[in-house]
N, C-alpha and C positions, 0 to 999 in steps of 0.2 A: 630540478633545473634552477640554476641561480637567479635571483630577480634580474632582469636586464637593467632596470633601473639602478642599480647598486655592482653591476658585473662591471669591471674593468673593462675601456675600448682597448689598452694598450699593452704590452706585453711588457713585462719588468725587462728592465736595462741589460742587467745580469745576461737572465734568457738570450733574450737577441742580440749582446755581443758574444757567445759562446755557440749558437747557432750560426751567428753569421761565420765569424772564425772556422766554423767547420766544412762550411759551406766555399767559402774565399780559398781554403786550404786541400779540396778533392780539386774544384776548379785548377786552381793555378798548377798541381801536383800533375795533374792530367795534360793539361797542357804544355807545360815542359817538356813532356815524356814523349809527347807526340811532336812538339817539334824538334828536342834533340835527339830522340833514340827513333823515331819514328813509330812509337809503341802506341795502337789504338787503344782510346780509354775505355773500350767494349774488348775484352779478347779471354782465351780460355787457353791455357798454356799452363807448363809445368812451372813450381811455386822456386823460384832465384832468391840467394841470398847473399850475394855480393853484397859488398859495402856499402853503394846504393841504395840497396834495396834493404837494409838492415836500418841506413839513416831513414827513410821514408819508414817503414813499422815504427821507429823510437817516434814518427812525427804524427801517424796513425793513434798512435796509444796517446799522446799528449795530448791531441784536441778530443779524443774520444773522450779523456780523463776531462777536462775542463767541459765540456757539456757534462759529463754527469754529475761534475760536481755542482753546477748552476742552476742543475734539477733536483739535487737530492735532497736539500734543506727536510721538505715534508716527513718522506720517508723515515729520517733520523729522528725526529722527537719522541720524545719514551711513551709521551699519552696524545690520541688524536682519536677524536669523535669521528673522524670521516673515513680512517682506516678499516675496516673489521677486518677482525680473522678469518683464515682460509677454513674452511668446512674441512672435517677431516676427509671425505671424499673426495677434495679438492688435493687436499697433500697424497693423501695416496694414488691419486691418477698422476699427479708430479712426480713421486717416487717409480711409477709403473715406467714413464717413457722416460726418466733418466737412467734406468738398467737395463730400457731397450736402446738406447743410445750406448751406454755404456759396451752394452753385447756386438754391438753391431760395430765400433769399435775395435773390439777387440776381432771379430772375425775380420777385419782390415791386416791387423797383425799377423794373424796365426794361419789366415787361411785366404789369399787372395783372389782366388781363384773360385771360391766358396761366396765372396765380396762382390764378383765379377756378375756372376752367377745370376745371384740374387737382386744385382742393380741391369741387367740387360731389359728390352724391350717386353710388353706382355709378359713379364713377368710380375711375381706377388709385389714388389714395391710400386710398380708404376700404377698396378690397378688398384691399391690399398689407398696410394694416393687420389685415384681419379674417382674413386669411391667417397672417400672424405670432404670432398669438395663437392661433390653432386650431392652427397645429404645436409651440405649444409645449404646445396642452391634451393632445397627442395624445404628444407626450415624456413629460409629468408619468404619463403613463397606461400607456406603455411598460415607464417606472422603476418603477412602482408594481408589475405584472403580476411582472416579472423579480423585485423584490426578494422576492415571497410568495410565492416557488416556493421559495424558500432557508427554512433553519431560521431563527424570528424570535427565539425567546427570550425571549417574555414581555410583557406589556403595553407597556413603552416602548418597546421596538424594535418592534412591530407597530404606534404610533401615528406612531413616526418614517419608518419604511422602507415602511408602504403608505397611512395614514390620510392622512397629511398631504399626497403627492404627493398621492391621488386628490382631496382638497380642493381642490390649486393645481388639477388636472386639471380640475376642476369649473365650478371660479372661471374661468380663463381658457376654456372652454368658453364661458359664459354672457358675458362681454365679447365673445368674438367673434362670437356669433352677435348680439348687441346691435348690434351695428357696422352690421350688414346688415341689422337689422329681421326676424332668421328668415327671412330672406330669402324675406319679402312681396313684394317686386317680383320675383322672378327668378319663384318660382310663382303671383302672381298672385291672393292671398287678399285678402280686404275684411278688414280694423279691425273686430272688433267693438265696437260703438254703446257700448255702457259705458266699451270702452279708448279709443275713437277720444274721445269727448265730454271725458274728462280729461288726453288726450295729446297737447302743444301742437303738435305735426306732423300730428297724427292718425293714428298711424303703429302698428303693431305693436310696440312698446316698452316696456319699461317707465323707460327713463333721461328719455325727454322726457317723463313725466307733471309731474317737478318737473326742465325741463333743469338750469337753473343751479344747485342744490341737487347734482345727482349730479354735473357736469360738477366743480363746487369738490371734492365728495368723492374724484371720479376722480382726477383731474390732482396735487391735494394727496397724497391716500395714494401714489398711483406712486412721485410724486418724492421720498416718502420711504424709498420703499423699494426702489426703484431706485440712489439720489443720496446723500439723508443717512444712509442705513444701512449701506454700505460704507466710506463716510468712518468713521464712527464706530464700525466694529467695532474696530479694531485696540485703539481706548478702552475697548470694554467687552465684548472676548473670553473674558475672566475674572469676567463678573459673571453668579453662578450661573444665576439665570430665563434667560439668552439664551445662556447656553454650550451647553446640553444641543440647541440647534435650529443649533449652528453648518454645516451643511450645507444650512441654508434662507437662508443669507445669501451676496446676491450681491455678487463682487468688483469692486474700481474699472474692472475691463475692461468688465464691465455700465456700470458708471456713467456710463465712456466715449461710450457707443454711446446711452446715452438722456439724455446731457448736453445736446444740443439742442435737445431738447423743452422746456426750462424758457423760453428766448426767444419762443416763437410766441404769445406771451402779450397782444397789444395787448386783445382783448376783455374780458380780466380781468388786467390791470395795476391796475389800483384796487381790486383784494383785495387785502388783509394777506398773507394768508398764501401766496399766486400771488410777490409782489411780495420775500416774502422769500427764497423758494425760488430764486428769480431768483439775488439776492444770493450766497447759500449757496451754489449751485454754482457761482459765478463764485470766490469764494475758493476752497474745496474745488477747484478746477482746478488752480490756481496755488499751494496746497501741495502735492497731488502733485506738481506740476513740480519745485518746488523742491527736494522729499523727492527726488525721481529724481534731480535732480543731483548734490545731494550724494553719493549713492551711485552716481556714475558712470555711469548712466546714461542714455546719450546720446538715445537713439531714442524712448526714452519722456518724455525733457524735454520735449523737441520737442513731441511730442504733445501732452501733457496742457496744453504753452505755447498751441499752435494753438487746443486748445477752449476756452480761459479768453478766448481774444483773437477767438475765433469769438463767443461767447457775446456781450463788452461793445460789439462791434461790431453782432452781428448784433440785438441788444435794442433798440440807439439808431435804429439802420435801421426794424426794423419800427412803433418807436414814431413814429417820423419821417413813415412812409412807410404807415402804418397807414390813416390817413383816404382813403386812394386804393383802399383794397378796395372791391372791386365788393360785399361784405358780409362783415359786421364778423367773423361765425362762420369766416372763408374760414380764417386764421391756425390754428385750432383741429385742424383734418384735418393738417395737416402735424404739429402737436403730436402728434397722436397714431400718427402713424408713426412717428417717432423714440420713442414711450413705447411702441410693440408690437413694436420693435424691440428695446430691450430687456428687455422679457419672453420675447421667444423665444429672448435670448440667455443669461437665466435658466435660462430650461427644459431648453437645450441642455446647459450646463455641467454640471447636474443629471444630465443622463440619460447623458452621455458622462464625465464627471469622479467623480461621485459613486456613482452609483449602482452600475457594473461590479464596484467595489472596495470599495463600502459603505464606504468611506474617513469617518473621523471627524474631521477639520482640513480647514479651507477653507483654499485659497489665497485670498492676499487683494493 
């Protein structure tokens, strides 16, 4: 962890006019939309590309571009002590869920109905998902236990090393068991009339009472803190408020593994903020490639070259090939495997990296 004494309180210039910009830009872009089209800035509809909606993507990809580039300085230098390489176990778990992405893709194409299938309810994507997510609540919970058996030292080391895991424990506890509805269908309980009457499934839930409201909240936070918060640590590892949590930031290997998720996006390609996240991890790919090469490394160019080139491929495919879902929601279930995919590879890193050694520096 950075000395506080010598951590920066302020965030470089750069940063916080390329954040705000992006920020000023979902805002204002959302609100237009809702006051001249009436179009709510939560909604799940088929992906339009009218003129409109083609200038809004060119304004998408511009402020996506201009935050990555305000972040990527680090990335790009040929030698850096704070870099390391990716473990070959690392590229090859990269390579493993970029050809299941890849596949899953391609069965969008060839076989929709095969697509449909496989993203319906209780089926293997929802519970591969709600599985992913409960071993990682159940990691968070492990590291929490192990670390309070140790001497803590005082209020912050008691908020860092047991509070905060049990919160992720918590948190990811309550998404999984979401996923599955408490798993109302496996035991067989009725909705009570109150939940059922305001839960657009009628389901035991609490995400479908407002879906598209939490589905934007979900999908949006993951992928920033899955995606754009790894890119951007190496920028602001030194900036005191986020130095002190450096062990709750997940590295580009995370990024890796839940970079796919940003594509299965046709239902909510006409969000802002869906449509920029897009953008952003598509650059964000392609500077770590580039940052890898220049440092010689070969296995992880590769890589990180395949998911930039999975992503701008597989974006154009499903928006392509989008109108052939047997239903518009099908895209969503695969999104969220690659996003519980990497939460559990969050939690893992957490409980096997951090937590043995109470280690203070994240590999990034």
């Amino acid at each position: 962890m950075p000395d506080s004494t010598t951590a920066p309180a302020r965030l470089p210039v750069a940063i916080m006019a390329a954040a705000l910009l992006a920020i000023v830009g979902i805002v204002a872009t959302s609100a237009y939309e809702l006051g001249a089209f009436g179009w709510h800035p939560a909604r799940e509809e088929s992906a339009a590309f009218s003129t409109y909606h083609l200038a809004r993507m060119a304004l998408s990809a511009a402020l996506a571009g201009i935050l990555t580039a305000a972040l990527a300085r680090p990335w790009l230098q040929s030698e850096s002590a704070d870099i390391a390489p990716l473990w070959p176990a690392e590229i090859r778990n990269g390579v493993m869920v970029t050809a299941i992405a890849a596949a899953a893709t391609a069965i969008l194409v060839w076989n929709p109905a095969l697509f449909h299938w496989l993203a319906r309810e209780d089926n293997i994507l929802e519970w591969l998902s709600a599985l992913f997510v409960l071993a990682g609540a159940i990691f968070f919970l492990v590291a929490a236990l192990r670390q309070a058996r140790s001497p803590l030292g005082g209020v912050g080391a008691t908020l860092l090393r047991v509070l905060i895991p049990l919160g992720f424990a918590g948190l990811f506890f309550l998404i999984a068991m979401e996923e599955i509805s408490w798993g109302q269908r496996i035991l067989g309980f009725e909705t009570p009339d109150r939940i059922a009457e305001r839960n657009w499934q009628s389901e035991f839930n609490f995400h479908n009472i407002h879906t598209d409201i939490a589905e934007l909240v979900y999908y949006t936070g993951t992928g920033l803190f899955l995606i754009v918060l790894p890119f951007a640590w190496p920028a602001l590892r030194d900036w005191r408020p986020l130095a002190y949590f450096a062990d709750f930031i997940p590295n580009r290997s995370v990024a890796a593994l839940s970079a796919p998720m940003v594509y299965f996006s046709y239902g909510h390609w006409n969000l802002v903020p869906i449509q920029m996240l897009v953008f952003f991890t598509l650059f964000a790919m392609l500077v770590f490639a580039v940052g890898a090469a220049r440092r010689g490394q070969v296995g992880e160019t590769r890589l990180f070259a395949a998911i930039a080139l999975l992503i701008g491929i597989g974006q154009a495919l499903v928006l392509a090939y989008g109108p052939q879902m047997l239903d518009v929601p099908d895209a969503t279930e695969f999104r969220e495997l690659f996003l519980s995919a990497g939460l559990f590879a969050f939690a893992a890193y957490y409980l096997f990296d951090v937590a043995p050694r109470t280690r203070t520096a994240k590999q990034v």
